[in-house]
DRENBALUM-62697 format. One record per residue: residue number from 1; residue in one letter; y, z, x of N, C-alpha, C in turn. Coordinates in nm, 4 decimals. Atoms other than C-alpha are relative to their C-alpha. Layout:
residues N
SITE     n   res       n.c2       n.c3       n.c1      ca.c2      ca.c3      ca.c1       c.c2       c.c3       c.c1
SITE   NUM     A          Y          Z          X          Y          Z          X          Y          Z          X
...
This chain:
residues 126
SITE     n   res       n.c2       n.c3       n.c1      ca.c2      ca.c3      ca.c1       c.c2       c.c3       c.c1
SITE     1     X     0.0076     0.1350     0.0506    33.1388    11.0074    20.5215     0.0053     0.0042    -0.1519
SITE     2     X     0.0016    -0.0257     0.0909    33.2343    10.9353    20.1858    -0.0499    -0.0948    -0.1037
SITE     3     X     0.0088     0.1207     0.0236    33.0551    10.7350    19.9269     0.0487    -0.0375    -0.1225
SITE     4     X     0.0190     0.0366     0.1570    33.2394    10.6756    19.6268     0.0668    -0.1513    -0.0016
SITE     5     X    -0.0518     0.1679    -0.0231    33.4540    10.3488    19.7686    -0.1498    -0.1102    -0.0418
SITE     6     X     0.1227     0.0462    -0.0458    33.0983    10.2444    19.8447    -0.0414    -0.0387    -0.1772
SITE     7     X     0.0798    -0.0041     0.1398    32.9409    10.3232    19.4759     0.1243    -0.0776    -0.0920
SITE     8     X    -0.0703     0.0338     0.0794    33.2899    10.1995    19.3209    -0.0564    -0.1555     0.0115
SITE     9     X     0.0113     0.1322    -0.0089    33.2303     9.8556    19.4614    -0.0988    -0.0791    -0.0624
SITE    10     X     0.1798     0.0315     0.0444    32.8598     9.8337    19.3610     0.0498    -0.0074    -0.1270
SITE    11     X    -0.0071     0.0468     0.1232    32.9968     9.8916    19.0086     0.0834    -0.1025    -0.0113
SITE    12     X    -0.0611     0.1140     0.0187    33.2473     9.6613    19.0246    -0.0779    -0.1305    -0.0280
SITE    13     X     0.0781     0.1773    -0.0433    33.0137     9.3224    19.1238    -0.0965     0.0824    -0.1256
SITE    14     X     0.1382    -0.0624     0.0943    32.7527     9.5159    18.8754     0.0538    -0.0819    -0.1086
SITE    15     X    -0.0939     0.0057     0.1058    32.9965     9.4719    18.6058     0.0187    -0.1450    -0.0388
SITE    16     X    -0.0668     0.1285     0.0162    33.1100     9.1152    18.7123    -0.1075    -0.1579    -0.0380
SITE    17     X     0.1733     0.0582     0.0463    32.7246     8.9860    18.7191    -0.0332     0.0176    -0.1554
SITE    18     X    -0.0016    -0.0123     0.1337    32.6980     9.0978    18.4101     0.0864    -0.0749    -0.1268
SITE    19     X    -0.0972     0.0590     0.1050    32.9972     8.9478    18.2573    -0.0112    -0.1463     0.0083
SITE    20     X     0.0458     0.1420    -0.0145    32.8758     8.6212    18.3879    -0.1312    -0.0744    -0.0819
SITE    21     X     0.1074     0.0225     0.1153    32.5773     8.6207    18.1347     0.0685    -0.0833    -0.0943
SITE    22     X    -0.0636     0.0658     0.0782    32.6170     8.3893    17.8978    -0.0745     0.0277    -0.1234
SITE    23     X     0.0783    -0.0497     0.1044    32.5465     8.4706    17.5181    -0.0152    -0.0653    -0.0934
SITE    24     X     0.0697     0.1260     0.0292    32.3826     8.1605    17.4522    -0.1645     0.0536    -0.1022
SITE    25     X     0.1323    -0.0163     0.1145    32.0984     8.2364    17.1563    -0.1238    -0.0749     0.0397
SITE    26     X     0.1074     0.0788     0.0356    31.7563     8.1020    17.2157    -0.0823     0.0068    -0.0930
SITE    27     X     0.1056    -0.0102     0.1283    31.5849     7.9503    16.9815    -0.1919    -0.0064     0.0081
SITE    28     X     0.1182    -0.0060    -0.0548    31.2026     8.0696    16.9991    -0.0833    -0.0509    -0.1835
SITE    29     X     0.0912    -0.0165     0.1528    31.0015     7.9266    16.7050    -0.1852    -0.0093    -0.0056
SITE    30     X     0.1428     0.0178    -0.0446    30.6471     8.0046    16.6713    -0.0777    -0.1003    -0.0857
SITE    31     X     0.0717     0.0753     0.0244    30.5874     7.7020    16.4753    -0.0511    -0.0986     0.0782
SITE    32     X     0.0275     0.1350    -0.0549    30.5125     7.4880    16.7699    -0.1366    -0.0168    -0.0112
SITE    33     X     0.1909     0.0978     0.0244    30.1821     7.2174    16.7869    -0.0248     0.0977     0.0930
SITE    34     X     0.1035    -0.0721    -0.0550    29.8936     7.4008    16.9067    -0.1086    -0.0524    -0.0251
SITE    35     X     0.0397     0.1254    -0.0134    29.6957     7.1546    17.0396    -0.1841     0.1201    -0.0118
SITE    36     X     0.1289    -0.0952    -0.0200    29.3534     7.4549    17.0081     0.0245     0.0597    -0.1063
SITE    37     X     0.0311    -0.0702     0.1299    29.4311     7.5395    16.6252    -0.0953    -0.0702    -0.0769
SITE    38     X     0.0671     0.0765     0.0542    29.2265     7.3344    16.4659    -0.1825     0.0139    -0.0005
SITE    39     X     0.1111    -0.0418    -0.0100    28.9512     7.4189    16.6374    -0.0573     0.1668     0.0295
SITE    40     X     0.0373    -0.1599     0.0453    28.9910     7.8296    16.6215     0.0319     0.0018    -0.1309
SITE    41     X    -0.0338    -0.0148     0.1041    29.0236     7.7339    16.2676    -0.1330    -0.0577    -0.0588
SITE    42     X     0.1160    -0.0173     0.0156    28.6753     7.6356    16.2748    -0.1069     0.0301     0.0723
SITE    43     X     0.1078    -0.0427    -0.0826    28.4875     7.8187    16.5125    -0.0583     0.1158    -0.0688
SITE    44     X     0.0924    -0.0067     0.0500    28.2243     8.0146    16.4511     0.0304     0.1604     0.0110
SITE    45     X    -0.0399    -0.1481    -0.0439    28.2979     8.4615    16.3961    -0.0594    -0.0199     0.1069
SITE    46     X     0.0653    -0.0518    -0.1620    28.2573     8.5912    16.7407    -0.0626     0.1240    -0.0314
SITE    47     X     0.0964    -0.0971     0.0141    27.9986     8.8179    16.7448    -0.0126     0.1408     0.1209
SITE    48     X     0.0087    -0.0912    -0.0740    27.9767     9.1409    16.9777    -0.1114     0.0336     0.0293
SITE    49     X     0.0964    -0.1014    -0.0803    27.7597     9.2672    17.2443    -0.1207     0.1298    -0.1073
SITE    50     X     0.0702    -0.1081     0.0593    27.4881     9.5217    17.1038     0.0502     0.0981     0.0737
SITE    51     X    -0.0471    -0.1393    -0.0611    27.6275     9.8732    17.2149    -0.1120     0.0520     0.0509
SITE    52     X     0.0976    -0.1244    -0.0532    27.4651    10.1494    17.3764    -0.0138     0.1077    -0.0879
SITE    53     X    -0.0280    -0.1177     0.1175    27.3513    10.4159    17.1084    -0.0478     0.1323     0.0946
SITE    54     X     0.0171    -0.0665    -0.0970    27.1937    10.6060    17.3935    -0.0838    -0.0184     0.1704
SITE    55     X     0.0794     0.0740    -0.1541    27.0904    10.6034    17.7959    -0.0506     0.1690     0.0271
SITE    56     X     0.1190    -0.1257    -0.0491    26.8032    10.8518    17.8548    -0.0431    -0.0339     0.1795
SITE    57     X     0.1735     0.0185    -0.0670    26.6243    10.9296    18.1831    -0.0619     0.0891    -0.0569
SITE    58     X     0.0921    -0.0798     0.0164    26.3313    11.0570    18.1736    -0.0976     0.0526     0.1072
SITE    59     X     0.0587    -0.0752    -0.1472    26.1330    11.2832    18.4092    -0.1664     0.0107    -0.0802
SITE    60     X     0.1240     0.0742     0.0509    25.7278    11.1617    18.3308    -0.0373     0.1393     0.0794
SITE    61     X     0.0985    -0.1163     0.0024    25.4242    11.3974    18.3615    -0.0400    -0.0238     0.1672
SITE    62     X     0.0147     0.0257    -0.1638    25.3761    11.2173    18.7146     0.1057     0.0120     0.0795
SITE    63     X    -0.1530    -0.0523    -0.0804    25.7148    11.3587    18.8591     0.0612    -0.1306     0.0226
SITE    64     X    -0.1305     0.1104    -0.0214    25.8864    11.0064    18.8005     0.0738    -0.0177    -0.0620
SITE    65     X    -0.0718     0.0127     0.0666    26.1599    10.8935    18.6539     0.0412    -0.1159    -0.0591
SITE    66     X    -0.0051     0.1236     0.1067    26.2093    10.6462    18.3998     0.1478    -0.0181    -0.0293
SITE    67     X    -0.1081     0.0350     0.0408    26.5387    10.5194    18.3006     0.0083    -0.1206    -0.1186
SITE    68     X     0.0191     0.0955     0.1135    26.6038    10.3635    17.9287     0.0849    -0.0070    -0.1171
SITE    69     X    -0.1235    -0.0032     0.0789    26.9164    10.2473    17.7392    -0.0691    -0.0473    -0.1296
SITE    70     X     0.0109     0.0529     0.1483    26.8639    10.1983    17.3887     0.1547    -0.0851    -0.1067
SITE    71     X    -0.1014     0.1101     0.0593    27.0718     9.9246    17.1806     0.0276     0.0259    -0.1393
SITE    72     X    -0.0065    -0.0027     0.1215    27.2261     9.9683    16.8398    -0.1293    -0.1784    -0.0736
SITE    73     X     0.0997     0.1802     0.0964    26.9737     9.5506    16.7501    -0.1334     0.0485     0.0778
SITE    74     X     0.1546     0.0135    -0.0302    26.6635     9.7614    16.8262    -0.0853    -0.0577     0.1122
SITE    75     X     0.0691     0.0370    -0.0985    26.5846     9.6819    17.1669     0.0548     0.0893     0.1179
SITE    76     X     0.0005    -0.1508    -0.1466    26.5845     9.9220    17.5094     0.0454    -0.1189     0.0888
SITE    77     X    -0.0209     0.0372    -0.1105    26.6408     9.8310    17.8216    -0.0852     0.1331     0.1055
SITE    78     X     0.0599    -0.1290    -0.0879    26.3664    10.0394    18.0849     0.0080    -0.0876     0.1600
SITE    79     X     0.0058     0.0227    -0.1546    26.3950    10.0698    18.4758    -0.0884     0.1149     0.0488
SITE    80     X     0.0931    -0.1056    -0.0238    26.1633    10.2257    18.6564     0.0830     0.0908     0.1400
SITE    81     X    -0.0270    -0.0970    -0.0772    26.4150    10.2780    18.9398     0.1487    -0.0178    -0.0492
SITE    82     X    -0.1477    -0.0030     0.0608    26.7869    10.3733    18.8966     0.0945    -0.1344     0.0126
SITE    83     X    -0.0672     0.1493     0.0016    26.9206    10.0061    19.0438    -0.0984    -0.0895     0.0177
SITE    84     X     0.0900     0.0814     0.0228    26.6111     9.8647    18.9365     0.0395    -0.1517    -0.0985
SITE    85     X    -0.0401     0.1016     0.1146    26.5902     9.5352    18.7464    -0.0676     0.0662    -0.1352
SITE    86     X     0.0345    -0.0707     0.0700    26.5610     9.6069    18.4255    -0.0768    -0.1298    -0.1357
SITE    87     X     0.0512     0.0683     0.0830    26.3272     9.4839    18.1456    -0.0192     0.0042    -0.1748
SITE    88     X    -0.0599    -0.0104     0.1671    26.4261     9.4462    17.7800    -0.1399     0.0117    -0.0946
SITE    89     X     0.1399    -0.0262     0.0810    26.1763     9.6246    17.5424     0.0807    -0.0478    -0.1768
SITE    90     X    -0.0467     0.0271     0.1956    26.1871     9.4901    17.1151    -0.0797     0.1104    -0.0776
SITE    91     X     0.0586    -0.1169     0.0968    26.1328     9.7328    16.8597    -0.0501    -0.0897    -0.1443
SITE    92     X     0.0388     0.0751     0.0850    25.9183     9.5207    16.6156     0.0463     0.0499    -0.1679
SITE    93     X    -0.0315    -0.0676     0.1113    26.1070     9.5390    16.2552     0.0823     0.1093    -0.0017
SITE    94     X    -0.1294    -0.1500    -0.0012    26.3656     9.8107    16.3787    -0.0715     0.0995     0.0060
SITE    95     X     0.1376    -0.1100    -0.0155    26.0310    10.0375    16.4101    -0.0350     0.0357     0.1194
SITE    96     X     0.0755    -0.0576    -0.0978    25.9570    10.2350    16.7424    -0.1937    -0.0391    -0.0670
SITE    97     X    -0.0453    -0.0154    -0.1488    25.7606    10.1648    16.9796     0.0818    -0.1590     0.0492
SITE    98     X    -0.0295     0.1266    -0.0792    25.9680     9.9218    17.2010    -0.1290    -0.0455     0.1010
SITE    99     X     0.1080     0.0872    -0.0813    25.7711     9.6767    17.3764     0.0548    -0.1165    -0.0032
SITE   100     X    -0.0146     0.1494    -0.0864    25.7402     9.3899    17.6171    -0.1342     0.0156     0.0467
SITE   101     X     0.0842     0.0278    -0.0696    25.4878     9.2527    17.8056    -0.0514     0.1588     0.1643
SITE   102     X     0.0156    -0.0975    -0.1219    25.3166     9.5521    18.0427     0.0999     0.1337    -0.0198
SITE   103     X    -0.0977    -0.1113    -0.0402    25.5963     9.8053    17.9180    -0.0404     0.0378    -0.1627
SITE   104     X     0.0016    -0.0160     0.1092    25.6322    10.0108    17.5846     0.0247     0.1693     0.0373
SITE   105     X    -0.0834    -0.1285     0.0397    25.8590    10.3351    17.4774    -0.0548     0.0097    -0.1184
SITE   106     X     0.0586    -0.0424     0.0786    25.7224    10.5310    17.2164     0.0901    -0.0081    -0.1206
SITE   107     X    -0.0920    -0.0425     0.1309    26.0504    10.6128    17.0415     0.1396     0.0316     0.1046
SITE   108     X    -0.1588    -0.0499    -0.0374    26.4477    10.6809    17.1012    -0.0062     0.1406     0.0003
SITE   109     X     0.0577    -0.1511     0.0232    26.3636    11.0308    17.1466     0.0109     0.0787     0.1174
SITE   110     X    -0.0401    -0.0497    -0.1721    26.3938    11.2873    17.4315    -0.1275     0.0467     0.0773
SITE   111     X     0.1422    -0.0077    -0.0559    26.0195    11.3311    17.4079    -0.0834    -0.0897    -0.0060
SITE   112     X     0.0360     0.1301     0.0686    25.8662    10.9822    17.4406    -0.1859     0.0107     0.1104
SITE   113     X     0.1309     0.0443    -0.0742    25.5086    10.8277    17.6041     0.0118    -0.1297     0.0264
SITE   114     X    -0.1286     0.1057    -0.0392    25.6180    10.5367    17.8316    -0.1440    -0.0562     0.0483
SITE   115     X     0.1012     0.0736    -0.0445    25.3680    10.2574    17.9096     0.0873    -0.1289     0.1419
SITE   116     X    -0.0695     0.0661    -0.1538    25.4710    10.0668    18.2713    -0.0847    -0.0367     0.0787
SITE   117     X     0.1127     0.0408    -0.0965    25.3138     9.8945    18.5168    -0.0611     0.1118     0.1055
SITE   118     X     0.0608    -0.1132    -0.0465    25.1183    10.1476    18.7125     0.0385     0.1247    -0.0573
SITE   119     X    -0.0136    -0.1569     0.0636    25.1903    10.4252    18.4645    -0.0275    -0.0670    -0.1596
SITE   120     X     0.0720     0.0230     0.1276    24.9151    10.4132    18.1640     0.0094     0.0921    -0.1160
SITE   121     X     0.0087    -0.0891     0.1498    25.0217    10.6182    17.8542     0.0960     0.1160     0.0339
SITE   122     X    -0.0853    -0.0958    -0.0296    25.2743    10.8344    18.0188     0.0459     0.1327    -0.0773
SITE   123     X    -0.0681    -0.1206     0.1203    25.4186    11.1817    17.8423     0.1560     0.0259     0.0852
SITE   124     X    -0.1182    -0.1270    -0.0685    25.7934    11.2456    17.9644     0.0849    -0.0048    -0.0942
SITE   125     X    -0.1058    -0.1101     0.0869    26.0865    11.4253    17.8838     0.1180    -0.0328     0.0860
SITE   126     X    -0.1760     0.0027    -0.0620    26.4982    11.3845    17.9003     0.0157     0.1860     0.1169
């Protein structure tokens, strides 16, 4: 079986599609109304997320494990279990310790003392 009849034909109509284009210019101008400039022309900088500067666990003096992201705007994030909810600690003045209500990290550190509900003055370690 041979295919070049086959492949000739294909170019042929290829060719003829093609020549049927028309080379008509459009005109694209990006001055059109933009009915939402006006008002990204006074909105307000957008501001970004606080990052992650680091996510510790930690393995406590009572064989548990703590879990606790720290934020470049001075505030944590601690769980007590890995898809725990989690409760946002403030670092008063950009100053260790973080704290919330019932919780408190000593320091961004890999050797901290973790205060939690049923765990009073804790000592653990990354």
């Amino acid at each position: 079986m041979q295919k070049t009849p086959f492949l000739a034909a294909a170019s042929v109509a290829a060719l003829l599609a093609l020549g049927a284009c028309g080379n008509e210019v459009q005109d694209v101008s990006l001055n059109q109304y933009d009915p939402q400039a006006q008002a990204l022309q006074n909105a307000a900088p957008v501001q970004l997320p606080p990052s992650i500067t680091a996510s510790r666990t930690y393995r406590c003096a009572d064989n548990s494990l703590i879990y606790v992201d720290f934020y470049n705007n001075n505030t944590a994030q601690i769980r007590t279990s890995q898809e725990g909810m989690p409760t946002i600690l403030t670092a008063a003045g950009g100053n260790p310790p973080y704290t919330a209500a019932g919780y408190s990290v000593s320091a961004n550190a890999e050797t901290v003392r973790i205060t939690a509900p049923g765990k009073n003055n804790v000592s653990c370690r990354t």
